[in-house]
N, C-alpha and C positions, 0 to 999 in steps of 0.2 A: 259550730265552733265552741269548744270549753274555753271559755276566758274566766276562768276560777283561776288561773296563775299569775294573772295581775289583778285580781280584788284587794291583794293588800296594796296596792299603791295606792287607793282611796281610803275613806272614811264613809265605808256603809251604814246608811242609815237602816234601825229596825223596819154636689156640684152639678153642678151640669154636665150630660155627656158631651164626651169627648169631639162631638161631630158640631155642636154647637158651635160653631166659631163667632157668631154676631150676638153682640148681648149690647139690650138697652142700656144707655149712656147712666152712670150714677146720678142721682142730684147729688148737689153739694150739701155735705151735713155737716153742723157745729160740731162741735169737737167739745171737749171739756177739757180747759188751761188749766186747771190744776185738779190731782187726785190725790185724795186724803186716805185710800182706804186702805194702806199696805201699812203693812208691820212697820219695814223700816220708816215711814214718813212719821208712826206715832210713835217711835222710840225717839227719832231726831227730836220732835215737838215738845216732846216732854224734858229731853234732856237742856234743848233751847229753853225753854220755859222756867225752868226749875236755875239755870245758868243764871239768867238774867235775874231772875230774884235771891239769887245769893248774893250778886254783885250790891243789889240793890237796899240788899240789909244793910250791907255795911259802912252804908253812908251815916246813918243813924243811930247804930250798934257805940255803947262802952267796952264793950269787951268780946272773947269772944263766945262765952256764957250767952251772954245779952244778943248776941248777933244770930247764935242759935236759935233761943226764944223768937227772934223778931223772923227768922227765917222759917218757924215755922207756923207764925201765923201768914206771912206771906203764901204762904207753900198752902194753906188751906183754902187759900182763893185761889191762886194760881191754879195747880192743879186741876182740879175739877171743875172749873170752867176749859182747859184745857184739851180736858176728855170730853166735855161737851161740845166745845166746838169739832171735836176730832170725827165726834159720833154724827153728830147734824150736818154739818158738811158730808160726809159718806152718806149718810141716810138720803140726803137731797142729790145726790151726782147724778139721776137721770134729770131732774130737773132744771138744775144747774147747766148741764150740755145743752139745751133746747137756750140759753138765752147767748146773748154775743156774750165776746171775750170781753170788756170792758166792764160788762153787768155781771158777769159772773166774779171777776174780782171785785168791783164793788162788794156784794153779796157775801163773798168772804170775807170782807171786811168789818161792815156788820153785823153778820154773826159771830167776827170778833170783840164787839163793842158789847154785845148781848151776853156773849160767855162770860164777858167780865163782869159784866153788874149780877150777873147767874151768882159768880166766883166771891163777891162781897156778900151775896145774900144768903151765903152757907156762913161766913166769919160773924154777918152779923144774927145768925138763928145762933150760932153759939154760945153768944153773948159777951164778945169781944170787947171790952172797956171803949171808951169813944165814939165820936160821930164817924158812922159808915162811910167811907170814901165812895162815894156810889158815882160823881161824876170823874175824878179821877181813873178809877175800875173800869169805867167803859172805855176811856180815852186809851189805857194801858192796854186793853182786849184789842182794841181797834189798832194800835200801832204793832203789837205783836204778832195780831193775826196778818197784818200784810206782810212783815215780813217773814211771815210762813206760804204768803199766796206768793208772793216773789219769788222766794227759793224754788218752791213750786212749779209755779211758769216755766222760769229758765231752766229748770230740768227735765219739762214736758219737753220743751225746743229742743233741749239735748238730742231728742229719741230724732227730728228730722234727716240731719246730716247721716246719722247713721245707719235711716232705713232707706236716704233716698244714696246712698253709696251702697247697700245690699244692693237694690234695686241695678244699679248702672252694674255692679259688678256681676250680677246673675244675668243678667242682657246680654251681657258684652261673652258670657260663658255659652250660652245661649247660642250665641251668634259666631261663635270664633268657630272658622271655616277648616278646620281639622274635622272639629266635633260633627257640623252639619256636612261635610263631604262622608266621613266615614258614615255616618248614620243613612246616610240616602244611597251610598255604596251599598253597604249592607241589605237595606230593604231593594235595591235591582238584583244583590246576587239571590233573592228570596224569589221576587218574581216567581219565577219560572219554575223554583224546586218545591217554593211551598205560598201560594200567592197571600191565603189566610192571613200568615204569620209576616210576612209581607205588609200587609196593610195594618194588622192591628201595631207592626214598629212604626210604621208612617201616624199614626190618630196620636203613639205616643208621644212624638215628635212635636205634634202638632199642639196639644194639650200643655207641653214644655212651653211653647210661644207663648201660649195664650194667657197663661197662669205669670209666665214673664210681664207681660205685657198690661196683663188689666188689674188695676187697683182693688187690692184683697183686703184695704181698711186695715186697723191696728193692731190684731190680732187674728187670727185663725184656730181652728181645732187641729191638735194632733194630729189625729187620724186623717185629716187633709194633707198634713207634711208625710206622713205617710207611704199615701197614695202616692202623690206625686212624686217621692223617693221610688216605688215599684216601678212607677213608668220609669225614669230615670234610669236606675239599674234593668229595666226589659230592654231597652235600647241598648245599652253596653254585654249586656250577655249574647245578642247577636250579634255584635263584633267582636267581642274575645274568644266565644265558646265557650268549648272547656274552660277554657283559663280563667274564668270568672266563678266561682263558687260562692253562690249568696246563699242565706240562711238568714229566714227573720222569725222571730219571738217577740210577737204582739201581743199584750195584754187589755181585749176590750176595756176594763175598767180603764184604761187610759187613756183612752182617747177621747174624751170632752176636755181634758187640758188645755190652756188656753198659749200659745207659743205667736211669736213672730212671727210673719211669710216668709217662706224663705229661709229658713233657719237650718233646716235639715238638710232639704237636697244638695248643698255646699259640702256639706261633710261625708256624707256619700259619695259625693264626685271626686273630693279627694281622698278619699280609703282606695280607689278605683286607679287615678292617679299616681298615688306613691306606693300601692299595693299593687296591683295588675300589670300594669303598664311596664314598668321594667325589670318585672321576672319572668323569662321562660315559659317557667313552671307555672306562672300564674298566681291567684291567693286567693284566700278566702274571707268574706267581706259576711257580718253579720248586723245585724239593725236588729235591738231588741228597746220594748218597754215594759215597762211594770208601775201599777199602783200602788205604794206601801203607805195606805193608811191616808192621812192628807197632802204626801207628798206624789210626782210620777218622779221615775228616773227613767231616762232614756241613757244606748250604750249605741255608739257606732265602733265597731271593731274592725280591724283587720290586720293580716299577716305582713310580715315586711321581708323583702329579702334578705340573705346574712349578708352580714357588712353594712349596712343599711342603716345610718341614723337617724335622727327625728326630721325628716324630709323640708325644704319649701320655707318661706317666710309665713307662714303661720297667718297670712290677712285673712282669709275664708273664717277661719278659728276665734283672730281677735272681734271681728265682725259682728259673730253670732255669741260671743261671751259679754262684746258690751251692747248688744241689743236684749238680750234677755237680762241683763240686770237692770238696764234702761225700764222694761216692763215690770218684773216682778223683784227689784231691788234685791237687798238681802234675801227674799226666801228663793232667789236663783243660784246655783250652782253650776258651776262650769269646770270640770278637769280632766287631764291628758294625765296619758302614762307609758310610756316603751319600756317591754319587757320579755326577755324571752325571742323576741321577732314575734310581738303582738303588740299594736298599736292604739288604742283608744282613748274612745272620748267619752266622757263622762257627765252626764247633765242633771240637774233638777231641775223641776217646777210646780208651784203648789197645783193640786189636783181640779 
């Protein structure tokens, strides 16, 4: 499929086999309550940081010459204990996940008391007139760094609700007795004419359950959403036939990407849905990825019938746009486009 007729609607940028069915139980693993290592969390920090001591001048400030001045001797401690704690914090994140949730915020706590006496010990090498505020500095690192582990937290909690609603809604997709009557139709009408092709739709089937069903942790690789988009669409090609025309454009370099479970086979199932399903004629469904550089882009495409407008309540779509910002904040992108009678979805995430 050339889907060069809708690029201007974006902003281009320059397992176990299938037969395994029993897998030992996970242990339970700590998790880490807050992650400092994304761009967006250090643009927020800084800009939180750099806020609070402008507020902070101007308690003190004659004017606002003077407010300047005082904002930027504040700004030379602030900052760069800032970045330090931004840095040590990430530097420590496999660490940090190995202790409970209560020690790890502590922890960020004090290494925000620590960046701060860091942050006075740069204003006093400069040789900043007066006595160093050095217990102040820590108490300020300390109160500011929690309310960065805070923010934090409750946006790590964010990602639950909306991986454990993937989860029930890919189940329930899973399990809706259309999907599994026609797919087990399908592999009886194979039986007998091609038994093969028969059983390898039944492992796909099967591989769908089990990928449903067992906890894949907070991330996966690409090329595992993939895969399981292939099964996915091999199952639906033997009950369309014809009717189904897939075409994928995989870029090895892509797939060590790091994505949500779950993320992709949604979007598949519905190009499949509002493309195949109520045209005659049938359409044409393409899955493509590409590496550019530090970024991947993934493209789900497909044709739509004439008359045909942006199909469906769009929950599959809202889902995986606020779980992939949930994981990779700002450096995710998420966008749609209908054009021509060609439908897609447009994605980034850092490589």
């Amino acid at each position: 499929m050339d889907d060069s007729q809708i690029l201007s609607a974006f902003s281009e940028l320059g397992g176990q086999p299938p037969h395994q069915q029993q897998e030992k139980p996970r242990a339970r693993r700590r998790a880490l309550v807050f992650d400092a290592c994304q761009l967006g969390v250090v643009l927020r920090a800084v800009l939180f940081v750099e806020s609070v001591a402008a507020v902070a001048a101007m308690f003190s400030s004659t004017g606002w010459l003077d407010w300047v001045m005082r904002l930027a001797v504040v700004s030379g401690a602030a900052l760069p204990g800032t970045l330090a704690w931004l840095l040590v914090t990430c530097s420590l994140k496999k660490v940090l996940a190995a202790l409970p949730s209560w020690a790890q915020q502590a922890a960020g706590i004090l290494l925000g008391a620590a960046a701060g006496v860091a942050g006075c010990a740069v204003v006093a090498l400069v040789g900043i007139p007066g006595t160093a505020p050095w217990l102040a500095s820590a108490f300020a690192g300390a109160l500011l760094s929690a309310f960065m582990v805070a923010a934090l937290v409750l946006r790590a909690k964010g990602r639950l609700p909306a991986e454990a609603a993937a989860r029930l809604a890919e189940l329930q997709a899973r399990i809706r007795p259309h999907f599994l009557f026609n797919s087990l139709n399908s592999a009886i009408a194979l039986v007998r004419e091609d038994p093969r092709r028969a059983e390898s739709l039944l492992e796909d089937l099967s591989e769908l359950f089990r990928h449903a069903l067992v906890d894949q942790g907070e991330a996966v690789t690409l090329s595992e959403e993939v895969a399981l988009a292939r099964r996915y669409l091999a199952i639906e090609e033997a009950r369309f036939g014809d009717r189904l025309r897939v075409e994928w454009s995989i870029d090895p370099l892509a797939g060590s990407a790091r994505v949500p479970p779950l993320f992709l086979q949604p979007l598949v199932e519905n190009a499949v849905k509002h493309g195949v399903e109520p045209s005659p004629s049938g359409a044409q469904v393409k899955v493509s990825t590409q590496r550019r550089g530090g970024v991947v882009v993934v493209k789900v495409t497909n044709t739509v019938p004439a008359g045909q407008g942006k199909p469906g309540h769009g929950v599959a779509q809202d889902n995986v746009r606020d779980r992939l910002r949930l994981m990779h904040d700002v450096q995710a992108q998420f966008q749609t486009a209908l054009k021509d009678g060609v439908y897609q979805v447009r994605m980034e995430v850092p490589a």
